[in-house]
N, C-alpha and C positions, 0 to 999 in steps of 0.2 A: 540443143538436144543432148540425150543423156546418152550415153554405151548401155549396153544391157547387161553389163557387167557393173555404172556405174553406183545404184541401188545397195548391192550387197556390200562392195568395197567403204563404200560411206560409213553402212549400218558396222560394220566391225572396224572403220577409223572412231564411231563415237562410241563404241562398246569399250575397245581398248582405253579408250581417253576415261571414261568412267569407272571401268577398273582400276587407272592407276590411280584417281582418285580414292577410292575406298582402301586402296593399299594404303597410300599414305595417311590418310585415315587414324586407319588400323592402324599402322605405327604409329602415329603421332599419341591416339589412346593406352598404349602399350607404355609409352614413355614416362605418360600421366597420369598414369593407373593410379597410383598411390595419392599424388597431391587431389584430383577428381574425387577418390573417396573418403579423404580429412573432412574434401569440400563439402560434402555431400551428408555426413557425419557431422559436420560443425553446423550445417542449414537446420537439422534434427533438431540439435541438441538448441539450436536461438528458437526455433520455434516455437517449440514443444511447449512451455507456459502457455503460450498464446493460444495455442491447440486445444488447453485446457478450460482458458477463459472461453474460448466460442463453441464447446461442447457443451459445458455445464452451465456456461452463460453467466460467469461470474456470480458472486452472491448480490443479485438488485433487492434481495428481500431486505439486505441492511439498512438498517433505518435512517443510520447519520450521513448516507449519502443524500439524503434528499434535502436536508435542510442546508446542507451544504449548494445544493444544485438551487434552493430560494435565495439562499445570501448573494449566490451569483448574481441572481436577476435583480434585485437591491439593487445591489451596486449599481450596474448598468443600468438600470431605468431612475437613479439617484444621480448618476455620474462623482458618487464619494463612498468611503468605505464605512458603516454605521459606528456610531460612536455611542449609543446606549441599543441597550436590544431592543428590536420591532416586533419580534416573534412569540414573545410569551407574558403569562399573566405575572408572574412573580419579576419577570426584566425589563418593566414597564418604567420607562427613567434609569435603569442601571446602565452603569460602564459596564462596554463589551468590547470585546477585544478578537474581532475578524482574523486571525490569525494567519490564517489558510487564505485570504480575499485571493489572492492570484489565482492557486488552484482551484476556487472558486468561481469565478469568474473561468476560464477555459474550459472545465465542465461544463457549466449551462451551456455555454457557445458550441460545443459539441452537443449536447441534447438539444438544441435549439437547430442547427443544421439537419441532425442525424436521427431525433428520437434518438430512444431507450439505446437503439446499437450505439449511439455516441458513447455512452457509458462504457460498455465494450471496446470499445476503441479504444479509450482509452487505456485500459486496465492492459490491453496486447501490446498499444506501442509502447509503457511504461517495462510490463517484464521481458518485454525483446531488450530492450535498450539495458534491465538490470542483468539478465542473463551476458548481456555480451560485454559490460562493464567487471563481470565477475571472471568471467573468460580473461580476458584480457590482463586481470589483476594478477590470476593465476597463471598465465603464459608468458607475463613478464618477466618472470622468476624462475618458470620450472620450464624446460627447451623440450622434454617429452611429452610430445600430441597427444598418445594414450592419456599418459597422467594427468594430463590439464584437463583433458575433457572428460574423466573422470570425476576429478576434482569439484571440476563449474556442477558436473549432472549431479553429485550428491549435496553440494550445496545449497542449490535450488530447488530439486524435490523437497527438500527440507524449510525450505520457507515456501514452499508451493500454498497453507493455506492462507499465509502472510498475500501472498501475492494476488492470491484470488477475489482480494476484498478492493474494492474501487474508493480508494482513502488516501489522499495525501502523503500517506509515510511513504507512498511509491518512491517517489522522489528525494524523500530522507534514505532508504535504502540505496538507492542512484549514488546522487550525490554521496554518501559515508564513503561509497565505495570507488569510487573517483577521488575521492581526499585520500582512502589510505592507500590506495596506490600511488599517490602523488607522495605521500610520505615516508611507504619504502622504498623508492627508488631513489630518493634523497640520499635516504638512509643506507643503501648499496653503493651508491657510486660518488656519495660527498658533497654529490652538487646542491646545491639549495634553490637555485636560480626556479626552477619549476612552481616553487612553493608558493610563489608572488601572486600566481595565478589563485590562489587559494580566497583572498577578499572578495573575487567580482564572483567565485563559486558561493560564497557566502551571504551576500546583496542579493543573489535572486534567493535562496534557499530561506533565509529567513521571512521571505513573501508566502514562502508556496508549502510553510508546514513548521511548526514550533519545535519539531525534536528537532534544528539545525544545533539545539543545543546539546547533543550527542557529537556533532562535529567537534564544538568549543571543546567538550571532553577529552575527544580524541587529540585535537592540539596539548590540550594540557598535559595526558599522559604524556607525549613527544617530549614539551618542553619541561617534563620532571627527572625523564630519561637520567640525565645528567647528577642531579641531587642525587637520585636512589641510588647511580651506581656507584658514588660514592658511599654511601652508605653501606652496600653489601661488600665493598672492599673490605671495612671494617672486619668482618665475619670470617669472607673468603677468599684467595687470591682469582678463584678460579670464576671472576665477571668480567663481562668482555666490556671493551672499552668505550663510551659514548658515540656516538654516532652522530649526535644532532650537537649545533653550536648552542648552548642554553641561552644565549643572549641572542642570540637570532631568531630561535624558535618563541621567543617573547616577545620579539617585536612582530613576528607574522601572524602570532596569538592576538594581541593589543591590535592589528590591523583589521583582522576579520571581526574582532567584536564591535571597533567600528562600523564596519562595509553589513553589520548587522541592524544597523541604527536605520538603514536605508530604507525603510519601511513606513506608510501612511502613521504609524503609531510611534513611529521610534522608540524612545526606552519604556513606553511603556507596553509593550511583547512580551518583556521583561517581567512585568506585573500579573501575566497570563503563567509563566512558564514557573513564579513564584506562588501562587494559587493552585499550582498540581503538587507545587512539590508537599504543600502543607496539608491538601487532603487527601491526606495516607485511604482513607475510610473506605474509600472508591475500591481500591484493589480488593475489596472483600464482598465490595457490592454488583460488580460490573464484570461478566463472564471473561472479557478479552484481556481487562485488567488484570486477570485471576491469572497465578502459577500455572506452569505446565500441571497437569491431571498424570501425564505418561501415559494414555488411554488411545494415540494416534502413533501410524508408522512418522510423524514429522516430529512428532515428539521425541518418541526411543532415538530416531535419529540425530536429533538436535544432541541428545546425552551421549551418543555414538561419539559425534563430531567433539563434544568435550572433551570425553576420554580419550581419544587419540590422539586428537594435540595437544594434550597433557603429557601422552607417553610421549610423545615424539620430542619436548623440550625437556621433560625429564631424561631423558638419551642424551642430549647436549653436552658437549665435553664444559661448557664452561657456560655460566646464567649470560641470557640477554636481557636487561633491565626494560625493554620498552618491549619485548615479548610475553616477559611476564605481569605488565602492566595491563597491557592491549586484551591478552586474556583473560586476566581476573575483573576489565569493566568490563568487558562481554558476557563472562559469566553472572555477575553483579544482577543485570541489568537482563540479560532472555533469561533466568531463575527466577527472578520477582514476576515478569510480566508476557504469558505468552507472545501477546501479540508481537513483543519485541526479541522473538525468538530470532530472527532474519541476523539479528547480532552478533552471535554463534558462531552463525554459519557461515559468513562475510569475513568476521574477524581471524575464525580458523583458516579459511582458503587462503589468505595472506601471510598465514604465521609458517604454513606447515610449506605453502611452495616458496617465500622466501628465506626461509632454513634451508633449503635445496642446496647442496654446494654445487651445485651445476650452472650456477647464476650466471658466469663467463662464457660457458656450452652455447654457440647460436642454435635459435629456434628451428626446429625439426618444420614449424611449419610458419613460412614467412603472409603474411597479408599487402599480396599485393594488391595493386587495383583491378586487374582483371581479376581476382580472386575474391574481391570483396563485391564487385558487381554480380560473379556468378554464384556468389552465394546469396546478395540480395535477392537475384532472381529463382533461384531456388526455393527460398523462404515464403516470397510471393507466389510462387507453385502450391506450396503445402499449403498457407493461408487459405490461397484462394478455392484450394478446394474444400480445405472444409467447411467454408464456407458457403460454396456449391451443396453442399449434403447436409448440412446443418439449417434449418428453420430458424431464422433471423428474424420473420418479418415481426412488426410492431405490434401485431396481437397477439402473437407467440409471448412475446417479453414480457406482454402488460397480464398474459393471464401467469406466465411465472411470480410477478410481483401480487400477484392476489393470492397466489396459493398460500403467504404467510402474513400482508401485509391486509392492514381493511381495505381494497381500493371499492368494492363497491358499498360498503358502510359509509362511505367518505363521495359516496355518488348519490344515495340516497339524499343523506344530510345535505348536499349541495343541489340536490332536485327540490328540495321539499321547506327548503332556507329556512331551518332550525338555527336558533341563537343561542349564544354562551350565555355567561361563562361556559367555557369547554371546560371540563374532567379527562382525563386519560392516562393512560399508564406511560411510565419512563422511554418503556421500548418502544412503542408508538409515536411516542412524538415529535421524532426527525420527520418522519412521514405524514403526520399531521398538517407541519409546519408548509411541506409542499403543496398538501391535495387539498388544503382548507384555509387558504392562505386567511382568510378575513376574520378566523376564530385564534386568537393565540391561543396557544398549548399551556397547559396545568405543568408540563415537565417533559421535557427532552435530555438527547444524550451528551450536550453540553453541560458536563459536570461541573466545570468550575465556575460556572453560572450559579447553580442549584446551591452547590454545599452538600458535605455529609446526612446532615442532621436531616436537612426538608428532603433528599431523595432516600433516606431511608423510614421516614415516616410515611414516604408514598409508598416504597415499596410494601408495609407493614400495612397498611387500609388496604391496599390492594389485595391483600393474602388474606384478607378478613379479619387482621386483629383487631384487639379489644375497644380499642378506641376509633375502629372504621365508621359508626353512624354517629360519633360527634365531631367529625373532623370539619372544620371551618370552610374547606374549599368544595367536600364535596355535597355540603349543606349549600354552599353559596351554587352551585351550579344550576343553567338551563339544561343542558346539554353532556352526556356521560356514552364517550364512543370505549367499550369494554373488549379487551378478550376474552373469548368464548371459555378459555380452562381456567380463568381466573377465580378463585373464591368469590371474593366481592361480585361477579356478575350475576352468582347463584342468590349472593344478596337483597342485589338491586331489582331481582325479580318479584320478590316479597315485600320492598319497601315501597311503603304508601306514598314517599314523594318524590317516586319517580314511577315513568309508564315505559315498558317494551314497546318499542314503535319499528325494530327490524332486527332480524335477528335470520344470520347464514351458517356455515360452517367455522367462519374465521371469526366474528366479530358479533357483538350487539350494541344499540344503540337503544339510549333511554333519553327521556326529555322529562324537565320538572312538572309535577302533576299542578303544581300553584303559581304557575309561569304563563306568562302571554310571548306563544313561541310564534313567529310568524312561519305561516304553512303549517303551523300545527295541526297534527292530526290526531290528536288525541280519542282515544276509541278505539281503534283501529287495532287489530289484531298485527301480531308481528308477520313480518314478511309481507304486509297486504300491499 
């Protein structure tokens, strides 16, 4: 039995005991004020990509992700990687060159688990994972948290619509930026030994995406280092002195082009990445291929990030030969070709915080394991909510992919088993090659398939030029899936050998008027 005093006494033994909890609490927060809101600050800034792929839902209307997400399934329902195209009229018997087959293959496997969010998935864990490889490049070098995480947030906005596209070069931006990290810290502290790791970086990269030959690049500037700054001795006393052994950096060179060979194709990858570089034609033809316009804040920013780490080595008391190497292929290389803007902005984060003379300064902010777990879980906080508040589900996705793609032109045609030859335009026909797997495509965004000449004489029928109603392919055709603002559709409406058989706000569909189409519906008003 209890005193009647015993009740109160208890209730202010566990009130105290719970106060000094809170106290120590409170201090122990007090302590941690500062590392808690780097933490908190760093979860931000890894997310924040991510944030923006499951807002906007990434671009699915891109066409070359789908024929990418077909060759997946290839593969796996072949168990081999294709050796002449399956997909198209004109790559009927040609050598093709799967380039991408790994990334390929992991895509479908996520659409195949996840649907359409697969796609999203990916495109989140790829820029978490390049956001914090950029981080990390830049906190290598530079000990101030402010600055670093500066540094990574403008880098990133800057290739933010690099990022947002569900393409392979994820992983070439990944990987670049894991190599040049590995290569300035060589370069600061003499050691080489890291560098070794560079082959088996190179053995998966050349599976999962053909720019690994922007890596070979970046080796070779390294191991040129050495020649040029002999070279600008000539000139001027005032170049600082090699960094990399030339004969070392040649054999780590010579090993990765190996550990490159490791691929269903081996040297002939090589014969793919010799095929881009000769049709120049593309870059004039293909919007991603095309120069910056300066018409976007990632653009102005991209020439930001120029200019400034232009002044900042122009400041330099004395030239660093493999800084001003690194820069001018960066430059080279995001000024010809938007899409490889992401080069820029990789290459400047590395240039401007390993000039840092604070190199020796320890990190302002250390990554320990409880720090890398509480910011995992952090991360998975903001994810997961907005994911909570974002519309994900699989009909949301599939009507974003109709708002620019044909998918129900491409439902029709597969309700109603109209036959080819298919006709269709360049843009269209990554997404042909998925929704219509049994019609090969007239022309996809596989350029070094096509050629110059035959994707600019599509494009030129397409636009209605002079010679659009004697062109050979689109006289030979059953079957012409059209976009809707395209010249030629306004054509095919007045040409007697073809009939409108459906027609939305995105697409129209024609069938040959002198064709035996199975389910033909000839007659038939559009839309019926």
């Amino acid at each position: 039995m209890q005193t009647a005093a015993g009740g109160p006494l208890r209730f202010q033994h566990r009130f105290n005991m719970a106060f000094g909890r809170m106290t120590k609490l409170k201090d122990f927060l007090f302590r941690h004020e500062e590392p808690f809101r780097r933490s908190f600050l760093l979860a931000i800034l890894l997310a924040l990509p991510a944030l923006v792929v499951l807002r906007w839902k990434v671009n699915l209307d891109d066409a070359d992700i789908w024929w990418h997400l077909r060759t997946g399934k290839w593969i796996l329902d072949h168990h081999m990687v294709p050796l002449t195209d399956p997909f198209s009229l004109h790559g009927v018997g040609k050598e093709w060159v799967a380039y991408s087959w790994l990334f390929e293959v992991l895509v479908f496997r996520l659409h195949q688990w996840f649907g359409l969010s697969g796609i999203l998935y990916y495109n989140v864990m790829l820029t978490i994972a390049i956001t914090a490889a950029v981080f990390t490049l830049v906190k290598r070098f530079e000990p101030a948290f402010t600055s670093t995480v500066g540094l990574t947030a403008i880098s990133i906005v800057s290739m933010l619509p690099v990022l947002m596209m569900p393409r392979p070069w994820l992983f070439t931006i990944l990987f670049f930026t894991i190599e040049l990290k590995l290569l300035l810290s060589a370069k600061m502290t003499g050691s080489n030994r890291a560098l070794w790791y560079l082959p088996f970086l190179f053995a998966l990269w050349a599976n999962l995406h053909i720019q690994f030959v922007y890596g070979l690049l970046l080796l070779g500037v390294a191991a040129s280092e050495f020649l040029v700054t002999k070279i600008l001795r000539r000139f001027t006393d005032q170049v600082e002195e090699s960094a990399f052994d030339a004969a070392r950096m040649a054999l780590v060179t010579v090993a990765c082009i190996a550990a490159t060979l490791a691929n269903p194709y081996h040297y002939k990858v090589y014969l793919a990445v010799y095929d881009y570089m000769v049709q120049r034609g593309f870059y004039d033809l293909v919007s991603e291929l095309q120069s910056p316009q300066f018409r976007t804040l990632s653009e102005w920013l991209m020439l930001g990030i120029a200019v400034g780490t232009s002044f900042i080595l122009g400041r330099r008391r004395r030239i660093n030969a493999f800084y001003l190497l690194l820069l001018l292929m960066a430059l080279t290389i995001s000024f010809r070709s938007k899409r490889d803007m992401w080069l820029v902005a990789v290459a400047s984060a590395g240039i401007v915080a390993a000039s840092s003379s604070n190199f020796s300064v320890v990190s302002q902010y250390v990554l320990s394991r409880a720090r890398l777990l509480s910011l995992s879980a952090a991360m998975l906080v903001v994810i997961a909510f907005t994911m909570r508040t974002t519309d994900l589900s699989e009909d949301t996705l599939r009507r974003k992919v109709s708002e620019n793609l044909p998918a129900e032109a491409a439902a029709v045609v597969e309700e109603r088993g109209y036959a080819g030859p298919l006709y269709n335009h360049f843009n269209w026909g990554g997404y042909l090659i998925w929704r219509l797997p049994a019609l090969p495509v007239a022309m996809d965004g596989r350029t070094n398939l096509y050629g110059v000449e035959k994707a600019s004489h599509s494009l030129e029928v397409w636009a209605g030029g002079s010679s659009w109603s004697s062109d050979p392919e689109l006289d030979a055709a059953g079957l012409v899936v059209a976009q809707i603002d395209q010249p030629l559709t306004s054509l095919l409406k007045r040409d007697p050998r073809f009939d409108l058989v459906y027609e939305d706000k995105i697409a129209a569909v024609f069938v040959a008027r002198n064709r035996e189409n199975a389910g033909s519906t000839r007659g038939r008003t559009p839309n019926s």
